[in-house]
N, C-alpha and C positions, 0 to 999 in steps of 0.2 A: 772438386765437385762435392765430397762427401764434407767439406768442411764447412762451404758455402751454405750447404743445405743443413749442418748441421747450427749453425747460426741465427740464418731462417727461422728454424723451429725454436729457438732460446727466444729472439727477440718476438715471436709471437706468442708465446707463452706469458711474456715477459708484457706485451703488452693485452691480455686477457684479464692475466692479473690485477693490472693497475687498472682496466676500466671498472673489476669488480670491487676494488677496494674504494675509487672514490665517487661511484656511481651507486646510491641505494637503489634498491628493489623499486621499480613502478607500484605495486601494490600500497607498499609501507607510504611510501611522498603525497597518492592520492590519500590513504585516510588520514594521513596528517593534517592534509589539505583542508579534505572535507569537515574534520573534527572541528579546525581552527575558526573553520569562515563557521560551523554551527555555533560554536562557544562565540564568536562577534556578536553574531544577530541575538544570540541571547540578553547581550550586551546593549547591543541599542532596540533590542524591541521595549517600544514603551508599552505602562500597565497602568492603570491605576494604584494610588497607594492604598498599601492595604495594612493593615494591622496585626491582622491574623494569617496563617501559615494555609495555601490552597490544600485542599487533599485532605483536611482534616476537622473535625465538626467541632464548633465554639457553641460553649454554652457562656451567656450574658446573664450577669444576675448582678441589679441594685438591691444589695440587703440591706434591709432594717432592722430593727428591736423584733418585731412580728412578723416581717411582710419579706417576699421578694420578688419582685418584679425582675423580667425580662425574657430572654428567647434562645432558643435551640437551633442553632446554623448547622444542617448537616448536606453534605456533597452528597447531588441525586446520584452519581454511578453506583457509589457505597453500596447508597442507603437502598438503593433498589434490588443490589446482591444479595443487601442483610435480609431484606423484611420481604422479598419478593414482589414488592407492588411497580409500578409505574408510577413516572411523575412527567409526563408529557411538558415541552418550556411552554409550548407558545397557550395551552388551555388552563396551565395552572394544574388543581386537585381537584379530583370530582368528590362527590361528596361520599360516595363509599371507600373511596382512600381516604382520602380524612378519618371517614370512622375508623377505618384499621391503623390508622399512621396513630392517631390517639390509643387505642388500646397497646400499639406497639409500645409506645413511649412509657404509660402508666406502668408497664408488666416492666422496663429495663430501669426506673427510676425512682430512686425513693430518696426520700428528707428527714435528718428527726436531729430536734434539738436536744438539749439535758433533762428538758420537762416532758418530752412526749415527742409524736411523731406531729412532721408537717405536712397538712393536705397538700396535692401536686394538682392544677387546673391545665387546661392546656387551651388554645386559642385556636381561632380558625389558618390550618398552612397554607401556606404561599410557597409560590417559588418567586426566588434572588437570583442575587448571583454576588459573587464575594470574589478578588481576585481573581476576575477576570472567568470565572468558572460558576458554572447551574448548580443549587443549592436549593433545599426545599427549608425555610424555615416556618419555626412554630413556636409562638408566644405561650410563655409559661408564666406562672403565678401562683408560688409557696406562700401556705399562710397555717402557722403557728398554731395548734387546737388548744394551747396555752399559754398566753401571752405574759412575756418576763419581762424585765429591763433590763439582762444580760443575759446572751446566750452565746452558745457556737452551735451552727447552724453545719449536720456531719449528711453527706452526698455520697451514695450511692448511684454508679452509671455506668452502664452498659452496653450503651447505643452502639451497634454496628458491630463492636467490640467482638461479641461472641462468633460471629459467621467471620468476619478480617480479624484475626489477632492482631496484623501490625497498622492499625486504624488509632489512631492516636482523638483524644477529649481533651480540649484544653477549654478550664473555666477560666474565666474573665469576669473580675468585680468592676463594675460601673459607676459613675457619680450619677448615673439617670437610669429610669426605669424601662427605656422603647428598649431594651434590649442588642441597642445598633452598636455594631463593629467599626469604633473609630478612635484612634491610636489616640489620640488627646484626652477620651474619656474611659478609657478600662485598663485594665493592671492583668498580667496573668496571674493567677491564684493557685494554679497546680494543674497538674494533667492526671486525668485517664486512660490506662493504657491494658495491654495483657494481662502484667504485673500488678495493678495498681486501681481498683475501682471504687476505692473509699478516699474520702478527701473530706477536712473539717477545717470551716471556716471562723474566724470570730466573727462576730456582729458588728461591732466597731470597724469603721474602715481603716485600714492600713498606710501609715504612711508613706511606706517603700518597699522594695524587694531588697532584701538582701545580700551583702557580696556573698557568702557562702551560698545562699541560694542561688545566685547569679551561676555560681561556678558548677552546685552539685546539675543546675539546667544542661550546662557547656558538654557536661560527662555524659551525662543520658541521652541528649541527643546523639552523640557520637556511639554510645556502646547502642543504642536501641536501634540504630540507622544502619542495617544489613547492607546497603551499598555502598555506604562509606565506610564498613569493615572489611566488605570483599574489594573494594578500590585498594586501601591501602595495600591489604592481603596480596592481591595478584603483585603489586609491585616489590614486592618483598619477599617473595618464589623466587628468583633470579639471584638475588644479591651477591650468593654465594660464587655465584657462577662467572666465566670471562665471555663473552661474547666475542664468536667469532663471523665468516662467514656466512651469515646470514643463519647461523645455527647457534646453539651456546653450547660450547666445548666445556674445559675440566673446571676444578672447582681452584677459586682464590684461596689463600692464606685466612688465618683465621681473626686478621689484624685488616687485612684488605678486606674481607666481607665484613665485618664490624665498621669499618669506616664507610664503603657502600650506603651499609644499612642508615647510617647515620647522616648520608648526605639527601638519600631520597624522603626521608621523617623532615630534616630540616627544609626541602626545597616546596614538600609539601606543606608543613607549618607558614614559610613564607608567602605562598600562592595564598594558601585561606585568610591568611591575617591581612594580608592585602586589602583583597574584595571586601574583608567583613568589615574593617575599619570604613573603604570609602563607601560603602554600600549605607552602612549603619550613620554615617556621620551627614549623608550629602538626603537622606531620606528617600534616595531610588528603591524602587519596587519591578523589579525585574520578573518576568514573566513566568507563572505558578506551572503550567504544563510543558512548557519547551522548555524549560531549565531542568523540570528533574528529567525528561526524555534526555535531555546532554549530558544529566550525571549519570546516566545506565549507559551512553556511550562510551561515557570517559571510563567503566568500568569495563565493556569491552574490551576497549584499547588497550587497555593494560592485562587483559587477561589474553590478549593474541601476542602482547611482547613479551608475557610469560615463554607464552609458547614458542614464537621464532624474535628474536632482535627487531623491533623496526628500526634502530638504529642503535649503534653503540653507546652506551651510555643513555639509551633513551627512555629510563625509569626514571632518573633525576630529571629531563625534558617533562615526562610526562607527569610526574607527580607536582611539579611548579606549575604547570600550563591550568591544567587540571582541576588544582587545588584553588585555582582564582574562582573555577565554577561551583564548587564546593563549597567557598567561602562564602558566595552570593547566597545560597539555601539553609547555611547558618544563621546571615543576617536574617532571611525570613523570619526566623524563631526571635530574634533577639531583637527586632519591631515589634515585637508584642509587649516588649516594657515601653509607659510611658514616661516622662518627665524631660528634664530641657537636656541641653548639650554638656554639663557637668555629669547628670545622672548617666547618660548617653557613654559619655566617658569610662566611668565607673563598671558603667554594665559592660560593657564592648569587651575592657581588660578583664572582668571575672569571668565571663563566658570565653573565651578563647582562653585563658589558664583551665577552666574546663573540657575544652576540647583539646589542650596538648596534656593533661592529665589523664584524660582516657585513650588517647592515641599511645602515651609511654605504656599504659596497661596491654594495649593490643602488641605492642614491640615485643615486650615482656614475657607475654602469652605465647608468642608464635615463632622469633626468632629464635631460641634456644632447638626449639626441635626442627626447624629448618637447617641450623649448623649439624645437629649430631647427624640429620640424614644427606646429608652434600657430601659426607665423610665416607656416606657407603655408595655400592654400585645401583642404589634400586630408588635413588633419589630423581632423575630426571625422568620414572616412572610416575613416582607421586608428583613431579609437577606438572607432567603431562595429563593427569586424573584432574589435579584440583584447578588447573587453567582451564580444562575445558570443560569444568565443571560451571566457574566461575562464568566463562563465556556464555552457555546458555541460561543462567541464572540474566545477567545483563540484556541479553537481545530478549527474551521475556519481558523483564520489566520496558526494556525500549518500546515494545510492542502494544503492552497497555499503557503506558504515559499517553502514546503518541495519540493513542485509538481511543480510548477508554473502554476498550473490550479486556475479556477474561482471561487468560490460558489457560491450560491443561495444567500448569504448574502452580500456579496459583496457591493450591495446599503444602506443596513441597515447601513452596518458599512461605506461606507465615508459620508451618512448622521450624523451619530453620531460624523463621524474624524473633518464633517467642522463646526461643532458646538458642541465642548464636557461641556462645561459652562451649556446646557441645561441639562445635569447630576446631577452633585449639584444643579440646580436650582429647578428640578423634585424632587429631594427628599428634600430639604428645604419644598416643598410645602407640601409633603407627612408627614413628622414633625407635621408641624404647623397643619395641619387636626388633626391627632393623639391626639396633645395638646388639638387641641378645643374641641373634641369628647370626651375625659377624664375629661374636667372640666364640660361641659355639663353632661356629664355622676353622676361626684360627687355632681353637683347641683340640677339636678332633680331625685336623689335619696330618699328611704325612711325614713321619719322621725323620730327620734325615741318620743315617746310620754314622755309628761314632768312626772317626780316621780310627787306624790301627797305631798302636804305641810303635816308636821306633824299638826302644828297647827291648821290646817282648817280639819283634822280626825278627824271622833268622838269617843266619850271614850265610850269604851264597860266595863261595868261592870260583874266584873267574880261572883260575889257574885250572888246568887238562890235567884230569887226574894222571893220567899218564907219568906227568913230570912230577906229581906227588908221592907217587911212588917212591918205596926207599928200595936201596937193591937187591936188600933182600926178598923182597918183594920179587923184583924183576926175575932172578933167578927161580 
């Protein structure tokens, strides 16, 4: 009886086991699910094409010897945060916005060539719409108080810039003066950013952009793109670790997290080179507002398999799956050069050597003190901190993508967006405590006390003194 039932209990154990091991979680399968069919329709929602990146204000400008013609594209969500006005779609601007959208502009904008400054005119706004998204723009008109027949023509701008730090300005040189956003007739010329509110053009128009420009573009997008450092980031928490039961148990060898690390970099390199070759080569324009809402997904996702496994091995899944979406919101930036399918070429290979040059910076940065603390007991503490850190930073931005409302967070995160270095550099510091507190710890530990020397023990005699006796003794 006792053996029978002792059996019993083995083969139900036995089969517990095998359902948990090749059955995932219902949780983890649905948002696999979910994630996958969102990153499709991403895929097949059609857009118009566009030229310029949604989410972010183009300035058009046909320069001349004297003159510049063209216009200011800025996104009404922004622009209504920065400057506090209203820009209603269906009535346009009234005309005391106007007034204030003009004095706004004159106060963030200024011109001046080598011989003096350029007057700045502004035109009556409009609202557009540009990538599929509401847009108020407003015709501009720089003219020279000193007319050369060579200059460089040096931009200052600050639009939106000071209230969103992570608000990015990308100027655009034209073959025409209407200021219009159309990938056959503008070049990007440089961006404005946190970092970067001065920018100087020659007069002369340009032949081309440059591979080293192409590439330093590839890097900045990636180091200035806070979702695509916490994307990587979250998947790179783990590395060190084995996943086990739906939990992540001890830590790997320092040759197996090193390889880890190296398969989830490459599987995410493969995803985005992917997308951005066929994205870039076939001229799809994939949809500006649902696609970055799937990249603030894909950074959740990754920032809850920080936290539990959705699946073994499922950082390499998700940094491939992932990475195809990612890649699609590179190509947006790398549509904003024009020229034919050689130039196209050119560009495509300098900007993704730009994006795995600043990706190996972010390895660089973060993996080193992710290894020294998987080494101590206080490491799946900090991954616990920074996954669920990362997690609310993601369902945040999910929230305004999706909406185009504000959160509470909002300052947190362009505080974080105009300084993400301070990241790695926080937990470098978090590291090296870890370290010192460990060796402290092994050095003012208990000692053990030294064995006693045979030699220096005394001999105990087994023999009864009795029979030690001599007899003289005895008597």
């Amino acid at each position: 009886m006792n053996s029978r039932h002792s059996r019993h209990s083995r083969n139900s154990r036995h089969s517990r086991n095998t359902r948990t091991r090749h059955r995932p979680p219902l949780p983890a399968r649905v948002l696999l699910c979910l994630l996958a069919a969102a990153a499709l329709l991403v895929g097949a929602a059609p857009a118009p094409a566009s030229a310029h990146t949604p989410g972010a204000t183009a300035l058009v400008l046909g320069v001349g010897p004297d003159r510049a013609d063209g216009a200011l594209h800025m996104p009404v969500d922004q622009l209504e945060q920065a400057s506090g006005l209203s820009f209603p779609e269906p009535s346009g601007t009234t005309p005391e916005a106007a007034s204030r959208l003009t004095e706004y502009i004159q106060d963030r904008m200024r011109a001046r060539g080598t011989q003096g400054p350029w007057h700045i005119t502004t035109g009556t706004p409009r609202t557009s719409e540009l990538g599929g998204e509401p847009y108020v723009t407003v015709p501009l008109t720089l003219l020279a108080l000193m007319p050369v027949d060579r200059d460089t023509l040096t931009l200052n701008c600050d639009v939106v810039l000071r209230e969103v730090v992570s608000h990015d300005v990308h100027v655009y040189r034209s073959s025409t003066s209407d200021g219009a956003v159309e990938a056959s007739r503008i070049q990007l010329a440089g961006t404005f950013n946190y970092a970067n509110e001065t920018l100087t053009l020659p007069v002369e128009t340009e032949s081309g952009q440059g591979f080293a420009d192409t590439v330093t573009m590839g890097m900045v997008h990636v180091l200035e793109g806070l979702d695509h450092l916490l994307f990587l980031a979250m998947l790179l928490l783990p590395a060190p670790l084995v996943a086990g039961a739906r939990r992540w148990g001890g830590t790997r060898r320092a040759r197996s997290a090193l390889a880890r690390t190296l398969q989830v970099v490459t599987a995410f390199t493969v995803g985005h080179s992917v997308s951005l070759a066929v994205v870039t080569l076939s001229g799809a324009s994939p949809g500006g507002r649902l696609l970055e809402t799937v990249i603030a997904l894909s950074v959740a996702a990754s920032a809850v398999h920080a936290l539990r496994p959705l699946v073994r091995g499922g950082e390499v899944l998700l940094a491939g799956s992932f990475g195809l979406v990612h890649g699609m919101a590179f190509a947006g930036l790398l549509r904003e050069f024009g020229g034919g399918v050689g130039g196209a070429v050119r560009d495509l290979v300098a900007f993704n050597l730009g994006v795995e040059l600043a990706q190996l910076l972010v390895v660089a940065a973060v993996v080193p003190s992710l290894f020294v603390l998987s080494a101590g007991p206080r490491y799946h503490l900090v991954r616990r901190v920074a996954a669920t850190a990362g997690l609310v930073a993601a369902l945040a931005w999910a929230v305004e993508r999706a909406t185009g409302l504000t959160t509470p967070l909002r300052p947190a995160l362009d505080a974080v967006s105009a300084a993400p270095e301070t990241l790695a550099l926080a937990l470098a510091v978090v590291a090296a405590l870890d370290l010192l507190l460990r060796r402290r710890t092994r050095a003012g530990g208990p000692r053990r006390p030294a064995a006693p020397s045979v030699s220096a023990s005394p001999v105990v005699s087994s023999t009864p003194a009795s029979l030690n006796r001599s007899p003289a003794d005895a008597s």
